[in-house]
DRENPA-3360 file (N, C-alpha, C; in nm, 2 decimals, always signed):
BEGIN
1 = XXXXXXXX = +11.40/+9.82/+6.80/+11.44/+9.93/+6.88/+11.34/+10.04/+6.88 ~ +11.28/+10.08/+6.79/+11.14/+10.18/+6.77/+11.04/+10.13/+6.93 ~ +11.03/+9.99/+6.92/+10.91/+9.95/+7.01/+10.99/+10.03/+7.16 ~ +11.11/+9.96/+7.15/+11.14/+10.01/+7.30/+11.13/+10.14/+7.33 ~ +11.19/+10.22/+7.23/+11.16/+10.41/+7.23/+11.04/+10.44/+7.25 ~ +10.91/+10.40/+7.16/+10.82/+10.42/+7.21/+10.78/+10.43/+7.37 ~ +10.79/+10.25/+7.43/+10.72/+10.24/+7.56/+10.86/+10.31/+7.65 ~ +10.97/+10.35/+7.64/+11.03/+10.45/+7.69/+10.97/+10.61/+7.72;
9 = XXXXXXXX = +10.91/+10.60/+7.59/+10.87/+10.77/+7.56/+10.77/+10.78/+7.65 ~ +10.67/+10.68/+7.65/+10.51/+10.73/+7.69/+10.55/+10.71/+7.85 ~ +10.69/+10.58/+7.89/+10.62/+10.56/+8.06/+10.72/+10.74/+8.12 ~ +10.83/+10.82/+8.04/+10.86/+10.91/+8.09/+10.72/+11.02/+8.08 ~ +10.64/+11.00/+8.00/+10.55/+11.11/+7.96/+10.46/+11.13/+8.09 ~ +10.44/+10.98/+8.12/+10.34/+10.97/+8.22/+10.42/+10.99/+8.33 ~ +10.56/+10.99/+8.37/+10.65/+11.02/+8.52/+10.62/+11.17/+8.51 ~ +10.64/+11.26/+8.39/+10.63/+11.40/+8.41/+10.50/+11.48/+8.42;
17 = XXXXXXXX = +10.43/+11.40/+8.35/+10.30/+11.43/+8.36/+10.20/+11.45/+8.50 ~ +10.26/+11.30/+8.56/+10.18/+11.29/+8.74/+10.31/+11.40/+8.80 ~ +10.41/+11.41/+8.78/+10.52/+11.58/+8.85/+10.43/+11.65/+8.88 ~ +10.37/+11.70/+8.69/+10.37/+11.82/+8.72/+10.20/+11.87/+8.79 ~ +10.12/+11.75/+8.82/+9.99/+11.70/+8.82/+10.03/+11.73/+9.02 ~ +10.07/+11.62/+9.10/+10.10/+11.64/+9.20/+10.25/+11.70/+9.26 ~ +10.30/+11.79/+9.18/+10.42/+11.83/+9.25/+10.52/+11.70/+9.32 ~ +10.57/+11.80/+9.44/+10.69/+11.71/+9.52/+10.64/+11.60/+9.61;
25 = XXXXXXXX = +10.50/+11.66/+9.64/+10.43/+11.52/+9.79/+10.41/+11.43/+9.70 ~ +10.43/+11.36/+9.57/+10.34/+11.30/+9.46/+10.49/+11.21/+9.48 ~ +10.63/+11.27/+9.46/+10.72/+11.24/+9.42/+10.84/+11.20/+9.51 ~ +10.79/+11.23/+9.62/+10.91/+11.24/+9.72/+10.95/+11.12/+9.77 ~ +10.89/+11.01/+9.74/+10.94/+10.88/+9.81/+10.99/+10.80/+9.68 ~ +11.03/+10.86/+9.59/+11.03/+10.73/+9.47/+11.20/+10.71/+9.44 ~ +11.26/+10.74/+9.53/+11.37/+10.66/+9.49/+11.39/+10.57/+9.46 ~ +11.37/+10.48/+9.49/+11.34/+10.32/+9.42/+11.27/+10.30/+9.29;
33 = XXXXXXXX = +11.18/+10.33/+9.27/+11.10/+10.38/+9.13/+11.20/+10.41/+9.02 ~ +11.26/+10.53/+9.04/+11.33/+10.57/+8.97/+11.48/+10.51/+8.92 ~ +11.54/+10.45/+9.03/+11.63/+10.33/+9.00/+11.55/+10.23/+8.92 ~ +11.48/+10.20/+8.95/+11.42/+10.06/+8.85/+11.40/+10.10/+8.72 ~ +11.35/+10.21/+8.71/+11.28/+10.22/+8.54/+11.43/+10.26/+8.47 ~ +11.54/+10.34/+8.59/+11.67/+10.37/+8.49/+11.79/+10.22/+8.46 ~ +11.73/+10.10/+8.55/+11.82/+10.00/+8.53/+11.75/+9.94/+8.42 ~ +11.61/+9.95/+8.44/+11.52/+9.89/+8.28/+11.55/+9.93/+8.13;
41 = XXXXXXXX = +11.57/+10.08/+8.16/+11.61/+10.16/+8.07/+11.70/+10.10/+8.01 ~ +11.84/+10.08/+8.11/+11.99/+10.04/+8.08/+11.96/+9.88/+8.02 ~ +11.88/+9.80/+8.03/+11.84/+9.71/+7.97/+11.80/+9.71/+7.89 ~ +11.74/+9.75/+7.83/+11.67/+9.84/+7.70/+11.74/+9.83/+7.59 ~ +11.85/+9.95/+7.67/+11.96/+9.98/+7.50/+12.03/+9.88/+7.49 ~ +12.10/+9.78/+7.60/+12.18/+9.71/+7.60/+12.17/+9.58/+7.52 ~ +11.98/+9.57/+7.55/+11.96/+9.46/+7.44/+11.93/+9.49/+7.29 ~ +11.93/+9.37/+7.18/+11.90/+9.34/+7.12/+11.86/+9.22/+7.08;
49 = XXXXXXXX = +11.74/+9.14/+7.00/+11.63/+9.26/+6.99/+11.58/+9.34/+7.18 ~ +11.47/+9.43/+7.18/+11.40/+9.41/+7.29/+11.29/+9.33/+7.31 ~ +11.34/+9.32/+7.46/+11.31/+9.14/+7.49/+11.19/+9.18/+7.55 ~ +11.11/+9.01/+7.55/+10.98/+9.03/+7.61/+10.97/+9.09/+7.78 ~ +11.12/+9.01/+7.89/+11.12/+9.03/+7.98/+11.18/+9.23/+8.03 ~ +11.21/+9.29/+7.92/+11.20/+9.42/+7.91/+11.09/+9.48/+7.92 ~ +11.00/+9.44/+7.83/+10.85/+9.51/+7.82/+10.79/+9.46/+7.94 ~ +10.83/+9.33/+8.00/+10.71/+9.31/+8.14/+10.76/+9.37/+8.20;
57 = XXXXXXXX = +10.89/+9.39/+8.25/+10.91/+9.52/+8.35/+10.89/+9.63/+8.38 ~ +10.90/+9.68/+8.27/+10.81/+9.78/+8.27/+10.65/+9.79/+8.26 ~ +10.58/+9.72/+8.20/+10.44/+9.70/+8.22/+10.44/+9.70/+8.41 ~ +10.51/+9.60/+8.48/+10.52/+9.55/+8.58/+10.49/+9.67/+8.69 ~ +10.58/+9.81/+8.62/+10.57/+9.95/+8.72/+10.44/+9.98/+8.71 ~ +10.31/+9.98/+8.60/+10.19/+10.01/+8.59/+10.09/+9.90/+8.73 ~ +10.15/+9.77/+8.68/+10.04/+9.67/+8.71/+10.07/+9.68/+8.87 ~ +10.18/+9.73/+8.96/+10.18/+9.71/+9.06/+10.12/+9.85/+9.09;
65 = XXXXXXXX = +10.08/+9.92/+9.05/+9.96/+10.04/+9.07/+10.07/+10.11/+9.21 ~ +10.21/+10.18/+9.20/+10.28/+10.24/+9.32/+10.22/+10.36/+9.39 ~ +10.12/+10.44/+9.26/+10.08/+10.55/+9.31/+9.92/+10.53/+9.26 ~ +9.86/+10.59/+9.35/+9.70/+10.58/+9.36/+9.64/+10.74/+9.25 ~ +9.60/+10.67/+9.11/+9.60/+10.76/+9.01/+9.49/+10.90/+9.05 ~ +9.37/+10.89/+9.13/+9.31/+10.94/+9.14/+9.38/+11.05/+9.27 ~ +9.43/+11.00/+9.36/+9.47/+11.08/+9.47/+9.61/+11.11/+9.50 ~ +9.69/+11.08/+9.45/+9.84/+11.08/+9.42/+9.90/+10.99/+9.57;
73 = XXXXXXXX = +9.84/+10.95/+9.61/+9.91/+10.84/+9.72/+9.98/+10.76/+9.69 ~ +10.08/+10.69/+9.79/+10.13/+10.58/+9.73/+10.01/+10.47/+9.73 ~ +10.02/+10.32/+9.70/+9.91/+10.24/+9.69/+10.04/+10.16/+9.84 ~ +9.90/+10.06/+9.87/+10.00/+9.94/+9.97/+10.08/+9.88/+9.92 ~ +10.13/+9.89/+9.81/+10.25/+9.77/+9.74/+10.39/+9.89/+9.82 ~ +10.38/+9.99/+9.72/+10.48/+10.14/+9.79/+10.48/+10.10/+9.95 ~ +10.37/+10.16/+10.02/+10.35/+10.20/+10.14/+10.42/+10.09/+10.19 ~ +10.41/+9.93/+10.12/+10.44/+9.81/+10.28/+10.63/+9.81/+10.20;
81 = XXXXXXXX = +10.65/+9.90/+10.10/+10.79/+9.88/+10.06/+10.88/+10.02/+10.20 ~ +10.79/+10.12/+10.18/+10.84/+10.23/+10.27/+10.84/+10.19/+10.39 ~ +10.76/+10.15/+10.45/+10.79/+10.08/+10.62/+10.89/+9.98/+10.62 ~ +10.87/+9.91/+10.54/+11.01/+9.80/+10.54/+11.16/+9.89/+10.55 ~ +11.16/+9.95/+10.48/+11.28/+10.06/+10.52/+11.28/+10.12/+10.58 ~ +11.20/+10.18/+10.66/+11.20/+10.23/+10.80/+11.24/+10.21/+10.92 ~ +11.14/+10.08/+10.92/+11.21/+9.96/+11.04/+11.32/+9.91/+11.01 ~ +11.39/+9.87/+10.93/+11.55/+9.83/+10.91/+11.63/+9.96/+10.97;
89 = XXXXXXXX = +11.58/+10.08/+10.97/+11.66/+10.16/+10.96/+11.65/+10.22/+11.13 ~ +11.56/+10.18/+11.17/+11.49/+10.24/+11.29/+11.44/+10.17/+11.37 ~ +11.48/+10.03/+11.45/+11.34/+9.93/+11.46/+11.35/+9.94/+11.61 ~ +11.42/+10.04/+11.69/+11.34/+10.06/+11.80/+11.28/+10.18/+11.84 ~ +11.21/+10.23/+11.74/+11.13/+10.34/+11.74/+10.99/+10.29/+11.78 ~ +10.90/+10.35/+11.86/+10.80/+10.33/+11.88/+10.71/+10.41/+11.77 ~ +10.59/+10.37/+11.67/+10.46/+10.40/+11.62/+10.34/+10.37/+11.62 ~ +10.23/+10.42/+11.54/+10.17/+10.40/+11.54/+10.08/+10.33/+11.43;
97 = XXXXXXXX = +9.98/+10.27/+11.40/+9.92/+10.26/+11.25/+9.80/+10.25/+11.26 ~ +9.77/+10.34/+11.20/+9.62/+10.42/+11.19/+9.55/+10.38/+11.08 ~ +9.42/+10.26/+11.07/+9.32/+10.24/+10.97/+9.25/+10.27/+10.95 ~ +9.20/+10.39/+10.85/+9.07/+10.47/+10.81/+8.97/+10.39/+10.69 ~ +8.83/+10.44/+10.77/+8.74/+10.42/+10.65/+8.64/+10.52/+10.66 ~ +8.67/+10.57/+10.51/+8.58/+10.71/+10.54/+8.39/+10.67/+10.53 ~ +8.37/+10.77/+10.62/+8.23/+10.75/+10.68/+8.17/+10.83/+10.56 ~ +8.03/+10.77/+10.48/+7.93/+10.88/+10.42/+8.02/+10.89/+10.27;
105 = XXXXXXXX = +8.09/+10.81/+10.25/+8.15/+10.83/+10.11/+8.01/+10.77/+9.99 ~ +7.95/+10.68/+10.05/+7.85/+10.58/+9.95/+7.71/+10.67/+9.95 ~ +7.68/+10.72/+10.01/+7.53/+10.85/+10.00/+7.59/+10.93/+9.93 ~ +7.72/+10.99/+9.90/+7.76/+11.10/+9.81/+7.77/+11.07/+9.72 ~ +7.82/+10.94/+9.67/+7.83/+10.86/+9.56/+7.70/+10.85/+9.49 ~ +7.59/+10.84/+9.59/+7.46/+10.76/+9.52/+7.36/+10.86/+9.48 ~ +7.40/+10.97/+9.62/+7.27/+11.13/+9.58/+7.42/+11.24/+9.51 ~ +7.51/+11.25/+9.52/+7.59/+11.37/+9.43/+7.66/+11.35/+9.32;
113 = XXXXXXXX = +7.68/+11.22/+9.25/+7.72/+11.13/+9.17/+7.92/+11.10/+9.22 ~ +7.93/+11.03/+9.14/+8.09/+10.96/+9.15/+8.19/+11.07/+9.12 ~ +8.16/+11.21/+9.09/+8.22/+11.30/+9.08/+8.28/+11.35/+9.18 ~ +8.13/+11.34/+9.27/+8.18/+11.45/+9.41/+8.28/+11.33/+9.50 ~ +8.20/+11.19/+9.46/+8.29/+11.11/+9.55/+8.41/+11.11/+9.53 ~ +8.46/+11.14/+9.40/+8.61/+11.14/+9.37/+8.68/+11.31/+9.47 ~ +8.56/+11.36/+9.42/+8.62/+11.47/+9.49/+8.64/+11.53/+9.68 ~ +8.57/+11.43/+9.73/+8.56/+11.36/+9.88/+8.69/+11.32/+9.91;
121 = XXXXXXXX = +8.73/+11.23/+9.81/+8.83/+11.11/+9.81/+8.98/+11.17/+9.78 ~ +9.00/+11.28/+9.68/+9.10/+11.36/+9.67/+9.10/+11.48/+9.83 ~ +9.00/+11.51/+9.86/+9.00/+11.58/+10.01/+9.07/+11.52/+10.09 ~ +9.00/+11.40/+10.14/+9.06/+11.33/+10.22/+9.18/+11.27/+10.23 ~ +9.25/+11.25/+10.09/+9.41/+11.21/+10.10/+9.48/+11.28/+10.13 ~ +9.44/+11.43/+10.06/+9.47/+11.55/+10.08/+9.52/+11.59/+10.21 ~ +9.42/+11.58/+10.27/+9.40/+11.63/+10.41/+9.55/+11.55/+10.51 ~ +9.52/+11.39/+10.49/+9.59/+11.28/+10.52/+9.77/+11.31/+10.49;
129 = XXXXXXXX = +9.79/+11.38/+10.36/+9.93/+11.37/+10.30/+9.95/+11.48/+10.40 ~ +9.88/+11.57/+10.40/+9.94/+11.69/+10.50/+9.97/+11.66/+10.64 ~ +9.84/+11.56/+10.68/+9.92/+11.54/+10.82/+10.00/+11.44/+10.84 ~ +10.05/+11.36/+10.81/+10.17/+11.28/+10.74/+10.29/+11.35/+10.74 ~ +10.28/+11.48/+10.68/+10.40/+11.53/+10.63/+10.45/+11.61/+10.77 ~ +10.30/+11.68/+10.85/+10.37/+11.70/+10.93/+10.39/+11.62/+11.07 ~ +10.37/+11.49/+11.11/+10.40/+11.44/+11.18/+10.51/+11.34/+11.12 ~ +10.58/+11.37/+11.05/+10.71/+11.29/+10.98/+10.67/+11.11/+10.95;
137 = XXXXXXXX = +10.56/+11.11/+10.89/+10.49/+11.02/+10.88/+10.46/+10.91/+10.77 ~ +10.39/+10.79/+10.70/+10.35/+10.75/+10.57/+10.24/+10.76/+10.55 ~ +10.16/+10.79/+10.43/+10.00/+10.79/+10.45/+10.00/+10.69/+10.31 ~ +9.88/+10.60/+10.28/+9.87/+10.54/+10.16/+9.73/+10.53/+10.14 ~ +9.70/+10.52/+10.00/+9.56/+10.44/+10.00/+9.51/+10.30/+10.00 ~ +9.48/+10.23/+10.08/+9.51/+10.07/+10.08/+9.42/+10.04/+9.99 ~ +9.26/+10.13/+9.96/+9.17/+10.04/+9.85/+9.07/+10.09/+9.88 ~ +8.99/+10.15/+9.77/+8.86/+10.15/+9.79/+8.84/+10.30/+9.89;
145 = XXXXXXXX = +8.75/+10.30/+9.97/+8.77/+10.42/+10.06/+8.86/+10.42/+10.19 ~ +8.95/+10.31/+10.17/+9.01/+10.27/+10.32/+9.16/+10.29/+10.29 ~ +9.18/+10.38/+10.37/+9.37/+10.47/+10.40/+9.42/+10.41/+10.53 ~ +9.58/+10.42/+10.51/+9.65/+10.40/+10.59/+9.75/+10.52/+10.67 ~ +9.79/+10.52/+10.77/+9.88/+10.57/+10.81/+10.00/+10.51/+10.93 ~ +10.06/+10.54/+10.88/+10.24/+10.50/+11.01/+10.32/+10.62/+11.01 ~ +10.27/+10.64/+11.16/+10.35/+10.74/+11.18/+10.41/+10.76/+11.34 ~ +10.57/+10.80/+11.37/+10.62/+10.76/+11.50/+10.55/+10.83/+11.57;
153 = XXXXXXXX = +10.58/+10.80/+11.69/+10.49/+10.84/+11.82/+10.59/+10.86/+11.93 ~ +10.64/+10.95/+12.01/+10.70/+10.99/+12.12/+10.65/+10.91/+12.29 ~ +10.53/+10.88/+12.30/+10.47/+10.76/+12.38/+10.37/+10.72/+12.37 ~ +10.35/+10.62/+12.42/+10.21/+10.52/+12.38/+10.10/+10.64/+12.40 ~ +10.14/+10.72/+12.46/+9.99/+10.78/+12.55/+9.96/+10.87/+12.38 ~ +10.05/+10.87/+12.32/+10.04/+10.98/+12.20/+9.92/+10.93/+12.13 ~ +9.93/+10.79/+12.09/+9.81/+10.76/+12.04/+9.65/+10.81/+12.02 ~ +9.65/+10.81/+12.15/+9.47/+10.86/+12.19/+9.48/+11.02/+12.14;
161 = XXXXXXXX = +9.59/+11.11/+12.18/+9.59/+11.26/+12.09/+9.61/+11.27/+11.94 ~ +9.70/+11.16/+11.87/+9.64/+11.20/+11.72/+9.55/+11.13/+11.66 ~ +9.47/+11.01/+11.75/+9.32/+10.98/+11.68/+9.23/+11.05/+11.71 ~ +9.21/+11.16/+11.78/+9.13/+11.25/+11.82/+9.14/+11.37/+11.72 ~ +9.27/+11.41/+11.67/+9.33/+11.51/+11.60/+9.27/+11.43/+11.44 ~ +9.29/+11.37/+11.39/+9.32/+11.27/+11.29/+9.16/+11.26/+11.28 ~ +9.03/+11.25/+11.37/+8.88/+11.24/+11.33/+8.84/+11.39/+11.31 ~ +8.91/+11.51/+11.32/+8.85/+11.62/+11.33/+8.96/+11.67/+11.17;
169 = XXXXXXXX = +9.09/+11.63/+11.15/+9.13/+11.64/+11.07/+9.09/+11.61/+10.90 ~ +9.01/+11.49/+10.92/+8.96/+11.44/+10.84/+8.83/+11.46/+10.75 ~ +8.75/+11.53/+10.86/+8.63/+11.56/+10.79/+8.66/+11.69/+10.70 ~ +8.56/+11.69/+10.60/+8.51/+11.77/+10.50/+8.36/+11.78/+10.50 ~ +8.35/+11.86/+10.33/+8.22/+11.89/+10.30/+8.25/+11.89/+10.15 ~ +8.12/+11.82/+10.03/+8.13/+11.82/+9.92/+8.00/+11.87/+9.91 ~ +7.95/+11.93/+9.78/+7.84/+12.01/+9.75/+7.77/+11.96/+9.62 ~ +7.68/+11.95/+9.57/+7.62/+11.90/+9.40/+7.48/+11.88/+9.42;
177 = XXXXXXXX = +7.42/+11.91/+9.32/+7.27/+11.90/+9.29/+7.19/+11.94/+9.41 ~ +7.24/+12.02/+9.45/+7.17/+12.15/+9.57/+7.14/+12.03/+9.70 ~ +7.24/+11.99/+9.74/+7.31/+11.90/+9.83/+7.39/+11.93/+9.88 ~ +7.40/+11.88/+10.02/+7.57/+11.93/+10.11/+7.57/+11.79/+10.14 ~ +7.72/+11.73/+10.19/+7.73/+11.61/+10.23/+7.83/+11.64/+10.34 ~ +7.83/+11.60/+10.44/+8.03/+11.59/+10.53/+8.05/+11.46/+10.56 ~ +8.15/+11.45/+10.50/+8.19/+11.31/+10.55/+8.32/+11.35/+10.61 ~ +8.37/+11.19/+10.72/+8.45/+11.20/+10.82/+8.53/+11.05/+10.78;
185 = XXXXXXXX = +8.58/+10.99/+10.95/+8.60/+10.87/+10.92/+8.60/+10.82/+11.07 ~ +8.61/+10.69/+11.07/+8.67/+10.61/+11.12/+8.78/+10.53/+11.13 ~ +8.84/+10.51/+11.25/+9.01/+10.47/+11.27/+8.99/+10.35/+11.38 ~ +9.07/+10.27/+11.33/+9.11/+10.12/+11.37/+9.26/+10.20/+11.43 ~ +9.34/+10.13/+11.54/+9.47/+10.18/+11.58/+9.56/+10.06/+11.61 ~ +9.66/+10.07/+11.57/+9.73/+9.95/+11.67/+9.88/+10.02/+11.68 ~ +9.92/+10.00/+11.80/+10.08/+10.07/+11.81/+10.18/+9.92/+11.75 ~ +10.30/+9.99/+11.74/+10.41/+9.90/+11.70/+10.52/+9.92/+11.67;
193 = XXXXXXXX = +10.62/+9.81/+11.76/+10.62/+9.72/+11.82/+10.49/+9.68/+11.91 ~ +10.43/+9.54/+11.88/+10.31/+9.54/+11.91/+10.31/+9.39/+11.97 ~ +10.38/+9.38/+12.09/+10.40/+9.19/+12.14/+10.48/+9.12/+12.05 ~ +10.46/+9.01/+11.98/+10.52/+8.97/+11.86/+10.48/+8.96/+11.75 ~ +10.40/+9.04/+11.73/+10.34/+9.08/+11.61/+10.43/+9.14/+11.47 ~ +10.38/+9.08/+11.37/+10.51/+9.12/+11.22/+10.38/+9.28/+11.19 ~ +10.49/+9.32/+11.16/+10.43/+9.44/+11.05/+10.27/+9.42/+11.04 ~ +10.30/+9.31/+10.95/+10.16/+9.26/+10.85/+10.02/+9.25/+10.96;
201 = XXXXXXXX = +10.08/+9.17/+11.06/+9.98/+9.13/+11.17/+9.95/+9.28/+11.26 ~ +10.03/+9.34/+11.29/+9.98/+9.47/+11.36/+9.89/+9.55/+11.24 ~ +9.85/+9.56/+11.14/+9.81/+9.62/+11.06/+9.68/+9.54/+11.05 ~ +9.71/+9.44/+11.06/+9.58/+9.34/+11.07/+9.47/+9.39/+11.18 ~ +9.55/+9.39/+11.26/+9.50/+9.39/+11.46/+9.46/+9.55/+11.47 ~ +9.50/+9.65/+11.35/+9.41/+9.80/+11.33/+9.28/+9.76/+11.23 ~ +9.33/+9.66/+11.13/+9.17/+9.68/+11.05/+9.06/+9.59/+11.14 ~ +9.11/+9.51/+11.24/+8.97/+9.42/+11.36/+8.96/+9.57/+11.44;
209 = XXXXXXXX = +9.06/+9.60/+11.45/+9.05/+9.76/+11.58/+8.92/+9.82/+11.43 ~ +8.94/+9.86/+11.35/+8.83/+9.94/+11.29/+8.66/+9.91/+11.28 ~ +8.71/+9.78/+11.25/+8.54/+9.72/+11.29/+8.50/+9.74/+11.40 ~ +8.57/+9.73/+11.50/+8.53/+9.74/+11.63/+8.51/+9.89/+11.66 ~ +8.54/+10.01/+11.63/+8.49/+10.15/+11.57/+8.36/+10.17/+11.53 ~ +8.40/+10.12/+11.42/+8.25/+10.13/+11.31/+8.14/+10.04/+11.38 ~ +8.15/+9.96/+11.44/+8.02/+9.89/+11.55/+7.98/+10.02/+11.63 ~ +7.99/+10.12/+11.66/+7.96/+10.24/+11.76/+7.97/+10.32/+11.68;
217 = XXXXXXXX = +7.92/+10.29/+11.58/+7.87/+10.45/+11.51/+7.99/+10.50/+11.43 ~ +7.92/+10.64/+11.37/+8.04/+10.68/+11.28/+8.13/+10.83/+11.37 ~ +8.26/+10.81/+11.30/+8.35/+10.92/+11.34/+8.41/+10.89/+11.52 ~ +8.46/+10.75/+11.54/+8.49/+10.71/+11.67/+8.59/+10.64/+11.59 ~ +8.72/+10.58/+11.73/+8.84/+10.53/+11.69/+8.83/+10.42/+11.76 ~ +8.89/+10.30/+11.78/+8.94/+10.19/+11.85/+9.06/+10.14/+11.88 ~ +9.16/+10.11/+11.99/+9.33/+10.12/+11.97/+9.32/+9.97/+12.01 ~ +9.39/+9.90/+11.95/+9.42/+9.75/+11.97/+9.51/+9.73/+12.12;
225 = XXXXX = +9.47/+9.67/+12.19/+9.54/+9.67/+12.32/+9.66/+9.53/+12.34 ~ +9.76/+9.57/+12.30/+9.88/+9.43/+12.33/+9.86/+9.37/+12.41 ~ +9.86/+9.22/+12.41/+9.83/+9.11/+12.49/+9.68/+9.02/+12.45 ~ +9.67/+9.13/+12.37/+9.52/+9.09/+12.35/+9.54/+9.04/+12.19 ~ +9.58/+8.96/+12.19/+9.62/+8.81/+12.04/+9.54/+8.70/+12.07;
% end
């Protein structure tokens, strides 16, 4: 019983800890989260002894990494859980999904060290959760320097005004060792409902849209054009 109080104690230490670290935008999607660790919990006391498949479940909330520790985002495990409930709840809404990769993140890394890049990297989410929040949106970090976003759209034509909004939104400026840096990004696009495309595959058809970006230079967008599978 001690063991389970323990890993009880520390994974609440660490829920209040990232609260009070990122506030409400850190916290606001985790209904589910929170059900799981209180049904884990309730298995907890319920058993005796505590069982090994107790402790993986809970290990289980770490290893699927929900929130991106460095920038408080959700990670893509969260993010492809929140769209899934969206669309059940909404599936003939038209959106959008926007795939970023920030431009100039690796020169800041290599001339300002991994500090500034972290601090690039908290900008940029930064930047991203706000406009998310205000276009009633999801934003995540899928990995590495490359973000996502789904967010509805009122008509197709909307697209081309918030990837234009979304490349000027994006940029910053980090500063170290008597250096300036600005970095920006680039955006892959694909709308959706997207022909017969699943979720998974329209998100696909933004990260080939992004290469096809990043081929023309930095700080330009690409929109995946339906029909074209």
């Amino acid at each position: 019983m001690l063991l389970s109080f323990g890993i009880q104690t520390l994974l609440y230490a660490l829920f209040f800890v990232l609260l009070l670290r990122y506030g409400r935008k850190f916290f606001a999607p985790v209904d589910n989260i929170v059900r799981h660790v209180m049904d884990l919990n309730k298995n907890i006391h319920d058993s005796e002894p505590f069982s090994v498949e107790n402790a993986c479940g809970l290990i289980e909330i770490s290893r699927r990494g929900l929130f991106d520790m460095l920038t408080g985002l959700p990670t893509r495990h969260l993010f492809h859980q929140q769209v899934d409930e969206i669309l059940e709840a909404a599936q003939d809404r038209l959106y959008g999904i926007f795939f970023f990769d920030m431009d100039r993140l690796k020169p800041i890394n290599d001339n300002l060290g991994h500090e500034a890049g972290d601090k690039a990297l908290r900008g940029f989410a930064d930047s991203l959760m706000s406009f998310a929040e205000e276009h009633h949106g999801l934003a995540c970090r899928y990995g590495g320097d490359e973000f996502v976003l789904f967010a509805p759209l009122q008509r197709a034509s909307d697209i081309t005004e918030l990837a234009e909004e979304l490349l000027k939104n994006q940029r910053g400026r980090v500063e170290g060792r008597g250096k300036s840096y600005v970095y920006g990004t680039s955006i892959g696009i694909c709308p959706y409902p997207c022909g017969a495309f699943t979720f998974a595959e329209a998100l696909r058809a933004a990260d080939l849209a992004l290469y096809k970006a990043k081929s023309r230079g930095r700080g330009s967008f690409s929109v995946h054009k339906p029909g074209r599978e």
